[in-house]
C-alpha positions, 0 to 999 in steps of 0.5 A, spaced: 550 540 133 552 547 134 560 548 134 561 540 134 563 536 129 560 529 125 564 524 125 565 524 117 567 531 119 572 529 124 574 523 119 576 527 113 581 532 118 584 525 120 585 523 113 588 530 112 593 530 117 596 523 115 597 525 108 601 531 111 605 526 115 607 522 110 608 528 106 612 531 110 617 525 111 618 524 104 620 532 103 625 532 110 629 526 105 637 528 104 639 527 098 643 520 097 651 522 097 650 527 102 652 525 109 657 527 115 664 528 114 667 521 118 669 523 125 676 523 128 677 517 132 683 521 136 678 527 138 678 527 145 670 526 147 667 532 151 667 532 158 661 529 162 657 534 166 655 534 174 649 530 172 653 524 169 659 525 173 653 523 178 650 517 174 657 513 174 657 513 182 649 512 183 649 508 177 653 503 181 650 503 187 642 502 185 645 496 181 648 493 187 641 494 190 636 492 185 641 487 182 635 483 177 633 490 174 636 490 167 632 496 165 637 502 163 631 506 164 629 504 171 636 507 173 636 514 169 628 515 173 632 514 179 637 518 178 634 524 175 629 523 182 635 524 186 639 528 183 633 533 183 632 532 190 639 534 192 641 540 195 647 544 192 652 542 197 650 534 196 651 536 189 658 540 189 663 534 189 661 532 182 660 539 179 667 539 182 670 532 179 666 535 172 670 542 173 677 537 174 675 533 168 673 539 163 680 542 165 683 535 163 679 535 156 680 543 154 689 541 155 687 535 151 684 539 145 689 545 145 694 538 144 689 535 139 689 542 134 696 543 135 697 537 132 691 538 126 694 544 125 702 541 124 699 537 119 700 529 117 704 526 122 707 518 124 700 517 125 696 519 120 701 513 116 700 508 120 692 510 118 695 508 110 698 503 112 692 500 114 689 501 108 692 499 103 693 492 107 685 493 106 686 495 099 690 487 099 684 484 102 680 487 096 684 485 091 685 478 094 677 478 094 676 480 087 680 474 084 676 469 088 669 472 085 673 472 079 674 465 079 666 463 080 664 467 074 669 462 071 666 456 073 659 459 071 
């Protein structure tokens, strides 16, 4: 065969590939300790786009039309279809209402790093306050494991 492959050919190049998959996963590893920092519960979330603004009102709608779907996914094809099927004046209430709400969030935000940038506040001690009870319950737990060595 001239320009083809054999079988044992096309076995081989189907072994390479999946020991450079397995390769790869084991290579893209982070190192233990490493992660994200923790996030800010207090951040206030971004602001939806038109699209999802969108969704909140579609998604109400085609539940009370298809009340037995229960696929999440059914909704979203859905409402991508009708989203893409929509002219721009159909879509210029919701790019409105995501207008309002990304103002909302950018006056949230300039509040939130005001107060980052002050520093420690009465919140941040209601936070310690909440550790160090949980730092009691550990302790609390400790002399009970302490207990069940004693009886072994």
């Amino acid at each position: 065969m001239k320009g083809g492959k054999s079988k044992t050919e096309s076995k081989r190049a189907d072994a390479k590939l999946a020991v450079n998959k397995k390769g790869a996963a084991t290579k893209s590893r982070k190192p233990a300790g490493k992660g994200k920092a923790a996030k800010d519960p207090n951040k206030p979330k971004r602001p939806p786009s038109a699209f999802f603004v969108f969704m909140e009102e579609f998604r109400k709608q085609f539940n009370k039309e298809h009340p037995d779907n229960k696929a999440v996914s059914a909704v979203g094809k859905a409402a991508g279809a009708k989203w893409k099927t929509m002219s721009d004046a159909d879509k210029a209430p919701f790019v409105v209402k995501s207008e309002k709400r990304k103002v909302e969030y950018e006056k949230s935000m300039r509040a939130y790093n005001k107060k980052q940038a002050e520093g420690p506040t009465a919140g941040d001690e209601e936070e310690s306050e909440k550790s160090v009870s949980e730092v009691n319950d550990e302790d609390d737990d400790e002399e009970g494991s302490g207990e069940e060595e004693d009886d072994d």
